[in-house]
N, C-alpha and C positions, 0 to 999 in steps of 0.2 A: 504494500500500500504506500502511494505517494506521498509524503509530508508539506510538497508544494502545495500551496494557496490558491484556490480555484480563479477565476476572472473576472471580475465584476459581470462579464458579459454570459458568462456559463455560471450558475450559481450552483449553490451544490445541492441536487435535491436530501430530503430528509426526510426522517420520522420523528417529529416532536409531538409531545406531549401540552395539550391546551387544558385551561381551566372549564371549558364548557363542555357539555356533554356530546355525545357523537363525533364523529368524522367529519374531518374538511378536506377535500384537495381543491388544492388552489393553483389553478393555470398549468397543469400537469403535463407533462409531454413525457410518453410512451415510447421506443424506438425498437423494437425486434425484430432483427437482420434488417431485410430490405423494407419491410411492413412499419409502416408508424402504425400504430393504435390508438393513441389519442394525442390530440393536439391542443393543448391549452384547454383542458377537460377540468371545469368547476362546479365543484359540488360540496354542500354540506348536508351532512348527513344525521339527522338529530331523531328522529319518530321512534316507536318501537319496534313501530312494523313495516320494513319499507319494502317491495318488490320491485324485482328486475328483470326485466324481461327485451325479448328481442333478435333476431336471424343470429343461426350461428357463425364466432366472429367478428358479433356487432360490438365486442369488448367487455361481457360479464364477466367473464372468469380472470380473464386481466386485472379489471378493478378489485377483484378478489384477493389478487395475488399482490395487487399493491399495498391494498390496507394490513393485508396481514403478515409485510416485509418478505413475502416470498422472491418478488422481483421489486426492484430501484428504478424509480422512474429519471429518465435524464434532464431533467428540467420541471421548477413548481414542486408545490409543497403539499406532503400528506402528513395532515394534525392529526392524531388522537386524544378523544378526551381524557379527561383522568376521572377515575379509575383506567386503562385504556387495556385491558385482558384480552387477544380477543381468539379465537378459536376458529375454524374453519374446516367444515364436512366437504369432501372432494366429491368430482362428480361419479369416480370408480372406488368404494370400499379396499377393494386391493391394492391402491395407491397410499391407503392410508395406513390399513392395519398390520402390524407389526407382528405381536406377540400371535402363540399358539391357538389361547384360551381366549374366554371373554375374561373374566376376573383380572386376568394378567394384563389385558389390553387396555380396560378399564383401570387398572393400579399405575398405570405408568403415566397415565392423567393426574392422579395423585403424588406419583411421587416427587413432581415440581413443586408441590408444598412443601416437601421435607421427610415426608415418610418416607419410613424403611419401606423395603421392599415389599415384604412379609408384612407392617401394616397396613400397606398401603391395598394389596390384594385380601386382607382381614374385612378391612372398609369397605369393600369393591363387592365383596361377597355381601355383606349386611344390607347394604343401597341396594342391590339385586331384589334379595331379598323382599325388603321394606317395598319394593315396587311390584311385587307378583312376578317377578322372574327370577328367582333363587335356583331353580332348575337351569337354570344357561350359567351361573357362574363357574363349571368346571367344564361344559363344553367346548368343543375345539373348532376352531373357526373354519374349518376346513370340510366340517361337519354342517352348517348351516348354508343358506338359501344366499340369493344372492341379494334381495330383502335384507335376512333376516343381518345381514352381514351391515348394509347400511344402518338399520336401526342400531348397531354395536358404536357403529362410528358416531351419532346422534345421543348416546349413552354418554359416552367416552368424552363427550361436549358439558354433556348440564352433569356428570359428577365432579367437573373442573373447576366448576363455578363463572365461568369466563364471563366478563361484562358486556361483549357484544359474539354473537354466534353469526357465521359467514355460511349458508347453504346453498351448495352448488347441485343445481337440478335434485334434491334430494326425494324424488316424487318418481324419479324416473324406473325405480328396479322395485317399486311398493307394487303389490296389491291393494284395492280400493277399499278392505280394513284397515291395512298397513299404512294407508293412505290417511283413513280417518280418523286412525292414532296418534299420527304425527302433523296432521291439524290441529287436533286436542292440545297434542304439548306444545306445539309451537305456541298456541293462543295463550298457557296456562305461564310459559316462559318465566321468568323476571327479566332475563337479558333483553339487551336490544338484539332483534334476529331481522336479516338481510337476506331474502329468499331470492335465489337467482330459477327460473323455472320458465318451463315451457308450456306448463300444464295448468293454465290464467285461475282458471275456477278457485286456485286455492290462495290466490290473493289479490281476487276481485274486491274482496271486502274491506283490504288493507288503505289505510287513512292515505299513503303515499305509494305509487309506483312510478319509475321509472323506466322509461325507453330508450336504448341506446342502439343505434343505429350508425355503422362504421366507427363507430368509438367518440362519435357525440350524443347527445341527449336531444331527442327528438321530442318526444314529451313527457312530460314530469307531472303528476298533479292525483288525483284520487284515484284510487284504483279501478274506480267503473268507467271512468271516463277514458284512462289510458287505454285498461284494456280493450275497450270497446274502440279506441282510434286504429290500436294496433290488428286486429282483426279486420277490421273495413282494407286497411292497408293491403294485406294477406290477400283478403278476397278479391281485391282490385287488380292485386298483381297478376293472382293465378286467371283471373280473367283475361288479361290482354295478353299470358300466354300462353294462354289455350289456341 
């Protein structure tokens, strides 16, 4: 890493920490290989419940990866609030999950606390437990669905405590119980949760969704309204090319 001092004219992007709640980027610029993904992309991010939606591409998973230091934007600035925790379900469970077991997969979200190992999988088992799944704390992940495998990663989130929860398509590998359950929890949350999905119905209802379209913000505003622009969109296209 260089110790030289960036240019007034290239500033150095970052992740600081704000006193106010949520997410801000401010005038962001994206650069991957030859592809920009966003260009001076502003947004703050404060609701509980914000949705995101939009053509694969159009830059959800990006902005995913930015808030939660995965990837460095080269230019503009990404704030997080404080508390600023934040967590993030990927869009393939085998991208994420590590360990064997659930208990074990689940403890290793705990052991960023400080717990021992062996506490931390003690705990993992009790939360199981205490939620009517005490049966999955010694199963092996190798063993389950590919459902049942995202609901582990979903788990491995709210026994973390994390202050904002990041889901990528998390709708996509559920059955339409599995689907109704993690409605349930999302709504039931305390975190702020940031649903990136293709599947509108489940955050129609949400106070804020957003549209992003080539890595800018097309429309921004209540959930019924977006989603119902982004569908007329859809239909319009697939009409003129038919």
């Amino acid at each position: 890493m260089s110790n030289t001092a960036p240019s007034s004219q290239t500033p150095e992007p970052h992740v600081a920490r704000v006193n106010d709640s949520g997410v801000v980027l401010d005038n962001v610029r994206l650069v991957r290989g030859r592809t920009q993904v966003f260009d001076g992309l502003t947004l703050h991010l404060h609701e509980p419940r914000i949705g995101l939606i939009g053509d694969n591409g159009a830059g959800k998973s990006s902005l995913f990866r930015l808030i939660c230091g995965l990837e460095q934007a080269q230019g503009g600035r990404v704030q997080l609030g404080s508390p600023s925790s934040v967590g993030m379900m990927f869009q393939n469970p085998d991208e994420q999950i590590i360990f064997p077991t659930v208990e074990e997969e689940l403890g290793l979200s705990l052991q960023a606390s400080g717990l021992t190992r062996q506490a931390a999988r003690a705990h993992a088992r009790e939360w199981l437990k205490a939620r009517g799944l005490g049966a999955w704390a010694e199963r092996a992940i190798g063993s389950l669905s590919q459902g049942q495998r995202q609901h582990v990663c979903w788990l491995a989130l709210l026994i973390a405590s994390h202050d904002l929860l990041l889901l990528d398509e998390p709708f996509s590998s559920l059955d339409l119980p599995g689907q109704a359950r993690l409605d349930h929890e999302i709504a039931k949350a305390p975190q702020q949760v940031i649903v990136s999905t293709h599947v509108l119905r489940h955050i129609r209802h949400f106070e804020r969704v957003i549209w992003l379209d080539l890595g800018a913000v097309r429309c921004d505003g209540p959930g019924h309204e977006v989603c119902a622009a982004y569908e007329a969109d859809v239909a319009a296209r697939s009409l003129n090319a038919a």
